[in-house]
C-alpha positions as CSV (number, residue, x, y, z in Angstrom):
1,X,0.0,0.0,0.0
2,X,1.1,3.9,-0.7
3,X,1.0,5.7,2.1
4,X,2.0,9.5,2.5
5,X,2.8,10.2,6.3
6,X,2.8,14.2,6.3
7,X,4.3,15.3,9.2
8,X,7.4,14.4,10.7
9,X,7.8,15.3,14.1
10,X,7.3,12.9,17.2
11,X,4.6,10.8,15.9
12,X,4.6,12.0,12.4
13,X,8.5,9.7,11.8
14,X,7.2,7.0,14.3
15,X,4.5,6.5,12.0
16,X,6.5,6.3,9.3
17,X,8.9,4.0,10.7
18,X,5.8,1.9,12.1
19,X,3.7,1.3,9.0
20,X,7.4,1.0,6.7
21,X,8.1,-2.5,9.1
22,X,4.4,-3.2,8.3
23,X,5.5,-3.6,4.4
24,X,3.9,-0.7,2.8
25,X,5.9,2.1,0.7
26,X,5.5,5.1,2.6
27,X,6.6,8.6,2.0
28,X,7.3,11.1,4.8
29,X,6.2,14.5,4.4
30,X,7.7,17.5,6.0
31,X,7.6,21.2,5.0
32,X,10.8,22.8,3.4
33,X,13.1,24.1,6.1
34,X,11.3,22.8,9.4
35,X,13.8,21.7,11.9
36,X,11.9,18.2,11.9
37,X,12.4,17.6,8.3
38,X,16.1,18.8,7.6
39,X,17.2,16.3,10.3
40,X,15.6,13.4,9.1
41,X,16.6,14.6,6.0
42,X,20.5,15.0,6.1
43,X,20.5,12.1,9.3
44,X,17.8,9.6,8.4
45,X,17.2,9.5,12.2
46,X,15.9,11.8,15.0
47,X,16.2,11.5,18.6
48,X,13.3,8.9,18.7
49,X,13.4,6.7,15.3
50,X,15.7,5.7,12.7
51,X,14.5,5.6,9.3
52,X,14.7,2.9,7.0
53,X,16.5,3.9,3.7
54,X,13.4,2.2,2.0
55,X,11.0,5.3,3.5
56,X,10.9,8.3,1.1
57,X,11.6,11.5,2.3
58,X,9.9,14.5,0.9
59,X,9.2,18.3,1.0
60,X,7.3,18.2,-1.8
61,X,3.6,18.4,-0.7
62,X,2.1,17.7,-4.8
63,X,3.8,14.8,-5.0
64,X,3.2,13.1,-1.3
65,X,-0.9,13.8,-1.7
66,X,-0.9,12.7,-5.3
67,X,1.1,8.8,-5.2
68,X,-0.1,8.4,-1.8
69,X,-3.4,5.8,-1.5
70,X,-3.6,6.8,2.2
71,X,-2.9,9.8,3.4
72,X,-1.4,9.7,7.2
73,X,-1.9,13.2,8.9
74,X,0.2,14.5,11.9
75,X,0.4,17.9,12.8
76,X,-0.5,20.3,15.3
77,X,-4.1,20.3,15.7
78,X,-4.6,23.8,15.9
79,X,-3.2,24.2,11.8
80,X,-5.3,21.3,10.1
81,X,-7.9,23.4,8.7
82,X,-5.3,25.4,6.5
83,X,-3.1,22.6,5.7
84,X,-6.0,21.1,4.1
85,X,-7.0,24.1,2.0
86,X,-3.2,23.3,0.5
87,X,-4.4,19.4,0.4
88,X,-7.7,19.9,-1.6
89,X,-5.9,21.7,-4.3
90,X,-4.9,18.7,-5.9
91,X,-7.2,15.1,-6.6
92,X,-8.1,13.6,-3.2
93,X,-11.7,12.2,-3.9
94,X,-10.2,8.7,-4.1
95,X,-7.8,9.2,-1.0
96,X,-8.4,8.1,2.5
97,X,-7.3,10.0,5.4
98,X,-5.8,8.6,8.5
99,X,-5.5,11.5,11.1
100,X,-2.7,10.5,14.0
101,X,-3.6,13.5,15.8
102,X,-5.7,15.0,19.0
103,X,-7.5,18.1,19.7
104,X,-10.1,20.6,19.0
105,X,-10.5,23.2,16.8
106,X,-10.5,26.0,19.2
107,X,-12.5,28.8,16.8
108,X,-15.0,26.4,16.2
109,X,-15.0,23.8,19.1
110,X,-15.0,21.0,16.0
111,X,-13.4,17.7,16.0
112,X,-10.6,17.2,13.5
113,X,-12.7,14.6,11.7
114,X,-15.3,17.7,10.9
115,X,-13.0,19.9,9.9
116,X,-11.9,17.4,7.0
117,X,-15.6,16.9,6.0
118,X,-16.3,21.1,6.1
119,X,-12.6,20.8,3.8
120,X,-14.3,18.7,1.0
121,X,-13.5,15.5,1.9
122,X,-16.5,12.3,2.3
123,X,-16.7,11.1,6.1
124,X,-16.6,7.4,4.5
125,X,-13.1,8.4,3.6
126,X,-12.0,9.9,7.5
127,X,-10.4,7.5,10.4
128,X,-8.8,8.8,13.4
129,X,-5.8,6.5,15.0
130,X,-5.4,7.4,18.8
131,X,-4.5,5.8,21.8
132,X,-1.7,4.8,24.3
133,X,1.5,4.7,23.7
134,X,4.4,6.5,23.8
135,X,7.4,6.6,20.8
136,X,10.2,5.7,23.3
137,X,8.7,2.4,24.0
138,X,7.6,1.0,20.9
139,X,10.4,1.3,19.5
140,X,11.9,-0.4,21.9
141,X,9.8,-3.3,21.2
142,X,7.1,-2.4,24.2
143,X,3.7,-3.2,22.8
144,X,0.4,-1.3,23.4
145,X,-3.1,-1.2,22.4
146,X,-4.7,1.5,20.1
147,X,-8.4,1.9,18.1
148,X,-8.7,3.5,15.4
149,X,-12.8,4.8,14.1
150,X,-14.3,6.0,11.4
151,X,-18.0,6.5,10.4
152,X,-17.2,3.4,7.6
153,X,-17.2,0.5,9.2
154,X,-15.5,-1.2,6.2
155,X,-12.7,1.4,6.1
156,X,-12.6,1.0,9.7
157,X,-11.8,-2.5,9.7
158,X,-9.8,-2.7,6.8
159,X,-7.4,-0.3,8.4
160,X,-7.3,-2.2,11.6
161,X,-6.2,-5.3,10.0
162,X,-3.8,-3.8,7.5
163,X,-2.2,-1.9,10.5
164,X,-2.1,-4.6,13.6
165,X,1.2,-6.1,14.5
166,X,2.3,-8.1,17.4
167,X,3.8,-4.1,18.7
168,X,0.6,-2.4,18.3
169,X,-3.1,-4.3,19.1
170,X,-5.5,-2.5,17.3
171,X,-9.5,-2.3,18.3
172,X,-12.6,-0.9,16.6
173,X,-14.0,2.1,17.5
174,X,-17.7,2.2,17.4
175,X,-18.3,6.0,18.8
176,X,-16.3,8.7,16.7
177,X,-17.1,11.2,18.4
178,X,-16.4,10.2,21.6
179,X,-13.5,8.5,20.6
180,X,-12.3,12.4,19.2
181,X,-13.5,14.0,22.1
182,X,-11.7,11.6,24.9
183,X,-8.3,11.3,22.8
184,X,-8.6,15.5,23.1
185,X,-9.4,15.6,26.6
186,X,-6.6,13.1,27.8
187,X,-3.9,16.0,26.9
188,X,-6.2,18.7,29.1
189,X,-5.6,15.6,32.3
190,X,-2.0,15.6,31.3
191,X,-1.3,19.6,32.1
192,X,-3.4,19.0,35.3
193,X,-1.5,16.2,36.0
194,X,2.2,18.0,35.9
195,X,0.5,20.7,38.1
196,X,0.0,18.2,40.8
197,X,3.6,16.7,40.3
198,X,4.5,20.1,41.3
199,X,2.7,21.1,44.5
200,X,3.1,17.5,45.9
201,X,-0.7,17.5,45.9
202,X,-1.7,12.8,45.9
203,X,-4.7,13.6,44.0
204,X,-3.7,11.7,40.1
205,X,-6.3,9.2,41.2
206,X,-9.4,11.5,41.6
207,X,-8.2,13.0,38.5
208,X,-8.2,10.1,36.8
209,X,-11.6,9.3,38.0
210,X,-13.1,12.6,37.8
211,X,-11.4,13.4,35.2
212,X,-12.7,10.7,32.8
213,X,-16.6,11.7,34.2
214,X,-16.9,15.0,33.3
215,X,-15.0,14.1,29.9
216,X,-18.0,11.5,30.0
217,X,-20.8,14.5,30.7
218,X,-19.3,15.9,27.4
219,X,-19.2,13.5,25.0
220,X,-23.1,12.1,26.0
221,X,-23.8,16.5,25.2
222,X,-22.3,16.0,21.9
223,X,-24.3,13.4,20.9
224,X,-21.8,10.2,21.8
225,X,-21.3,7.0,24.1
226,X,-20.5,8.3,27.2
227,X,-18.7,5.0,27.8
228,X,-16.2,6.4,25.6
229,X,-14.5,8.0,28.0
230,X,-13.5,4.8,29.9
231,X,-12.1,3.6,27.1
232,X,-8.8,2.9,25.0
233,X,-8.5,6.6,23.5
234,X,-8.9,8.5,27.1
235,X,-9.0,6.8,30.0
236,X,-6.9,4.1,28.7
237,X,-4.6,7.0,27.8
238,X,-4.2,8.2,31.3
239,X,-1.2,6.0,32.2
240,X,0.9,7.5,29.2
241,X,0.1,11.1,30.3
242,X,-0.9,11.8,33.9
243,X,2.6,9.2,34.7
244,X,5.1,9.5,32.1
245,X,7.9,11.2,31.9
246,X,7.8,11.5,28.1
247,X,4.3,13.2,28.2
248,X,4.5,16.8,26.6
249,X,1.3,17.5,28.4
250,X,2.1,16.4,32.0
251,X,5.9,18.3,31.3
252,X,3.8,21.0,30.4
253,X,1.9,21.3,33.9
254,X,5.2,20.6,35.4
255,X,7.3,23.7,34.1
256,X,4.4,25.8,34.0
257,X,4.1,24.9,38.1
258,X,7.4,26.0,38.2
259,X,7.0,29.5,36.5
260,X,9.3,27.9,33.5
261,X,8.7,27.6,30.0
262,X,8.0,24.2,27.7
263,X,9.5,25.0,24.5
264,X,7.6,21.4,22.9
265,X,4.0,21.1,21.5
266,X,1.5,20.7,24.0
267,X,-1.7,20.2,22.6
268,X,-3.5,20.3,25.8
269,X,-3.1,24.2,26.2
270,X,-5.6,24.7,23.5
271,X,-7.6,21.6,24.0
272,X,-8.8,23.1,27.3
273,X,-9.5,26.3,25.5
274,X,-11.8,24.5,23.2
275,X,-13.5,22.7,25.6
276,X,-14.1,25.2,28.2
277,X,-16.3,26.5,25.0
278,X,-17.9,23.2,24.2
279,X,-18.8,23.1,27.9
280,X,-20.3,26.4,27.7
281,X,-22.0,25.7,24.9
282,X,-23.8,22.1,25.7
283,X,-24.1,23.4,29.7
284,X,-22.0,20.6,30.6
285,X,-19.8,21.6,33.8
286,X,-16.1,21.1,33.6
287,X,-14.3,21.9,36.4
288,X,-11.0,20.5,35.9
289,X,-11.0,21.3,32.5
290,X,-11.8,25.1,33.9
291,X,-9.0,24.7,36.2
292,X,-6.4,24.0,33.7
293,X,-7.8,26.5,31.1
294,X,-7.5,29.2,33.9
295,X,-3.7,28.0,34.6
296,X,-2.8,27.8,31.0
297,X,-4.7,31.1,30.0
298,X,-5.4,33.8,32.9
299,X,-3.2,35.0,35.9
300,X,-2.4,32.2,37.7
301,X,0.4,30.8,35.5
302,X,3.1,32.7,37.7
303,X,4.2,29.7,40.6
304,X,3.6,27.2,42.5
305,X,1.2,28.6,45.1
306,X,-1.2,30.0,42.5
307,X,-1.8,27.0,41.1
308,X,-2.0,25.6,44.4
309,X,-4.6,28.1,45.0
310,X,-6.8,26.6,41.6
311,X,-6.8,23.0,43.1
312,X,-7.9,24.7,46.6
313,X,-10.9,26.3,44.7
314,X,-12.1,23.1,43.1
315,X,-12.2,21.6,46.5
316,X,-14.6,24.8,48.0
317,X,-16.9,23.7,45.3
318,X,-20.5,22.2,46.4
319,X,-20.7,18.5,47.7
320,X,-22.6,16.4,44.4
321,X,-23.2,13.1,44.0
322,X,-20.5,10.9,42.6
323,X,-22.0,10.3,39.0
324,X,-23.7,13.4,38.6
325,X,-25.1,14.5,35.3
């Protein structure tokens, strides 16, 4: 199979690497100039994968859409809806798209699967790939389980059992949009997580818990399964960000704990943006995701005892039942 991996940062060369060993010709996509390209460019490696000579390498964005008969995704979340006003330029009626990506538009509050659909492209032609896992470990032969959706159940599965190795165990998703929405949310857990790493505060099991329920309200208000959110693509996600070392997101919540800067992508910071808004908008309450957004966004990104002070708030809140709606 031809498939064009465009992007090549963290996950974007994993990818590439992955689905190479799985016997298909892939290309890898980067723009001209990025850091992230010109390494793997001149090295063939980066500090997480090593390329196979096999993989193409290419800046050239024409060519990777038009020999590709999958079309991998992986960028930030926040820049997909202009990247694909570049993609739709050229013939992609008969592509599919994979999107290796998680977060929410934060203009528009949509999923990255709408925001292909509102580009021109058929939802029996979208499927998102999210999960646990984490780069460092598969490729050192650790194995984990993913799911990948889609709308088309026959794309779904075909995808599943082209992709499935003895490193990566693949299930069907049968809720997109919870599947979107909980792979989204996982990163806005993450930051909250690194927060508490900080002020020494034993609380990553209610957040887990918690966490996953009101990322449960939300996805039942948008029209999914709330189960979703005790699933593979959120709360099965937890262990690779609220624990990890290698999590952007909970590094994130660390630094920012400690009034210092993460230089790194994490997509978490608008993801809690987004959802603040969805919340707003479906009357769903969200008060972790509140708490992060107000970290990430207002004035109490300064140290340690203002963010102590958020986590104190959200304790002052009124007693409610466990499962509340």
């Amino acid at each position: 199979m031809r498939i064009s991996v465009l992007g090549c940062g963290r996950w974007g060369s994993f990818i590439a690497w992955y689905l190479s060993r799985r016997g298909n010709e892939v290309l890898s996509w980067g723009p001209d100039g990025d850091g992230s390209y010109r390494i793997l460019k001149e090295t063939g490696r980066n500090e997480y994968v090593s390329l196979d000579k096999k993989i193409e390498l290419s800046c050239d964005l024409e060519y990777a859409v038009k020999r590709a008969e999958i079309i991998v995704i992986s960028i930030s979340a926040q820049g997909l809806r202009g990247f694909m006003q570049r993609i739709v330029k050229y013939p992609v009626q008969d592509k599919t798209f994979v999107l290796c990506m998680k977060g929410i538009e934060v203009e528009t509050g949509k999923r990255l699967s709408e925001i292909l659909v509102e580009s021109g492209i058929s939802s029996d032609k979208i499927a998102v790939w999210v999960g646990p896992g984490h780069i460092q470990s598969f490729v050192n032969g650790v194995p984990n389980c993913m799911v990948i959706d889609s709308v088309n159940e026959k794309l779904k599965r075909g995808l599943v059992d082209m992709f499935r190795s003895d490193l990566i165990r693949f299930y069907y998703g049968n809720d997109l949009i919870g599947t979107e929405i909980g792979a989204a949310a996982k990163n806005v857990m993450g930051i909250a997580a690194g927060v508490l790493d900080v002020v020494c505060v034993p609380l990553k099991g209610p957040l887990m818990t918690r966490g996953a329920r009101e990322v449960a309200r939300l996805i039942k208000a948008m029209g999914g399964n709330e189960l979703s959110a005790y699933g593979l693509a959120h709360l099965g996600d937890y262990e690779t960000t609220l624990f990890s070392p290698y999590s952007h997101n909970r590094m994130y919540g660390e630094m920012l704990a400690k009034g210092q800067r993460f230089e790194k992508l994490a997509e978490g910071v608008a993801t809690s943006k987004a959802m603040k808004g969805l919340g707003e908008k479906y009357g769903v309450d969200l008060p972790i995701t509140r708490a992060v957004y107000s970290v990430c966004y207002g004035d109490v990104s300064d140290d340690m005892t203002k963010c102590r002070s958020v986590i104190e708030e959200m304790f002052s809140r009124s007693t409610k039942t466990e499962m509340y709606e």
